[in-house]
Steps between C-alpha positions, in 0.01 A plus 500: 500500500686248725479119431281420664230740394577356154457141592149580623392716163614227313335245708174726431568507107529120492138489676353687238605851606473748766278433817172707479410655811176545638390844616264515769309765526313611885168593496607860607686553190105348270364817394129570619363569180571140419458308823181619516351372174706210553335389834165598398516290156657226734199506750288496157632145428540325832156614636248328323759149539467607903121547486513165328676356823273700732199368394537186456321198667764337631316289706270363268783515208579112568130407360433765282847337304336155547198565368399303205451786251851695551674168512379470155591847365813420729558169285416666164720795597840261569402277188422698238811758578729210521422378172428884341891528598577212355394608175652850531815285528460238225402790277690785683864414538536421087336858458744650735792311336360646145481878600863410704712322229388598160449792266207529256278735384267704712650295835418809731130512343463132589705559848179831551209272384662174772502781762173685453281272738723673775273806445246412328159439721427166600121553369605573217729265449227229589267662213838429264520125593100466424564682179762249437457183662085517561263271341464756217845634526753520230675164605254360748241438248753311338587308811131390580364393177857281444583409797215560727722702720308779703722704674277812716327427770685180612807426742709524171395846410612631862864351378540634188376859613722486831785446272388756254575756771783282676743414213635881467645490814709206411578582163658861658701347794676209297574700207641738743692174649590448156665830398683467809655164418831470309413364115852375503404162663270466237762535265737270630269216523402559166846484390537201702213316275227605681191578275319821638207322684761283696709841585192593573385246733802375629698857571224817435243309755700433787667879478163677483323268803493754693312738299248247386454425861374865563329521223302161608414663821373850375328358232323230727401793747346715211334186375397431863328845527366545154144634535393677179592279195412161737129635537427689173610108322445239741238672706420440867414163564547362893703164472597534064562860456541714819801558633596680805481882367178378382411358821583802655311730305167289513565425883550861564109543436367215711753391750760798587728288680545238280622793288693589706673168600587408157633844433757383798578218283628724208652735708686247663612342128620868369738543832604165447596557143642848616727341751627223247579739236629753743885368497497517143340840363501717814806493656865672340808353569 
């Protein structure tokens, strides 16, 4: 090996090892058994979205957005997913930091239980919250003879069950954030004097930005397009309760294009979120 061939493999060990190469791969060489499921299960996914586009009244699209009852569910949407998220991180980030940074007993059944809303059905997860936090629920019958505090069918209830179904997807991405992140810092503040809530908030935060970042924009998407839980405990209300999935599903029996029109409107939010979290998740380096 001359010198100058071990300059460069040296230069490539200081930058954290040997370049990886990407292989490209021409379609000629994809074999058909493969590219033909492959294109068929991508025309599966893309043609409803372009029947979507087809169809729609774009001409009329302009009013049917200004029209007093999907500005509401429009408003509702944006307000009640803005402040479901901010619940799912008032209460989320601690839970992620707890499953993250300590060991106790039965941690991977709590870590199961935080995730099941992922898969389990939004109905039924809206017949859990009634169980739980209805008039005659386990806690909400507490909470309305003490406190007078109703929470189903009202603007609250679309909150709490938007970030019933919301908060997992924050919890996941900044306790993935926090794996990722180098304790040590922790350490050394600590050492420094630091309690562990001001390592916390002064050194863990600003590291893990990032993923709570993501996680704030998944979860307020999911929140945004919760349709199950939101009407099976807050019902369908125009103007208190009904949001835009619930819009959509009640305008899709009288008014088609208004359907249609605020279905733009959510497809427009999930490429949006797509294309912000796009740097971060789908792209190798």
């Amino acid at each position: 090996m001359t010198k100058l061939d071990t300059s460069d493999a040296a230069a490539e060990t200081l930058k954290g090892g040997p370049r990886r190469r990407r292989v490209r791969m021409s379609g000629h060489g994809v074999p058909l058994p493969l590219l033909v499921p492959a294109l068929v299960g991508l025309a599966f996914l893309l043609l409803p979205l372009l029947a979507l586009l087809v169809r729609a009244p774009w001409r009329s699209l302009p009013s049917q957005l200004t029209s007093t009852e999907v500005w509401e569910a429009l408003r509702l949407s944006l307000l009640s997913a803005t402040l479901a998220t901010a619940v799912c991180l008032v209460l989320g980030v601690p839970l992620a930091w707890l499953l993250a940074r300590t060991e106790f007993p039965g941690r991977g059944l709590v870590r199961a239980l935080v995730t099941l809303p992922l898969v389990l059905p939004p109905v039924v997860g809206g017949v859990a919250l009634l169980l739980a936090l209805g008039r005659n629920g386990v806690v909400g019958q507490w909470l309305d003879s003490w406190f007078g505090i109703t929470l189903p069918f009202t603007t609250t209830g679309v909150v709490v069950a938007e970030a019933f179904v919301a908060m997992p997807f924050l919890v996941i991405s900044v306790e993935g954030t926090l794996r990722a992140a180098d304790p040590r810092y922790e350490e050394a503040a600590q050492t420094l004097g630091a309690s562990r809530f001001t390592a916390f908030r002064r050194v863990t935060l600003p590291l893990i930005a990032p993923g709570i970042a993501a996680g704030s924009v998944l979860a307020w998407a999911r929140a945004l397009g919760e349709f199950g839980a939101t009407i099976t405990f807050a019902g369908n209300f125009p103007g208190r309760t009904q949001t835009m999935p619930l819009a959509v599903y009640l305008a899709l029996q009288n008014d088609p294009e208004a359907a249609i029109a605020l279905s733009l409107v959510l497809l427009a939010v999930s490429i949006a979120v797509l294309a912000g979290l796009r740097d971060r998740w789908m792209t190798t380096s």
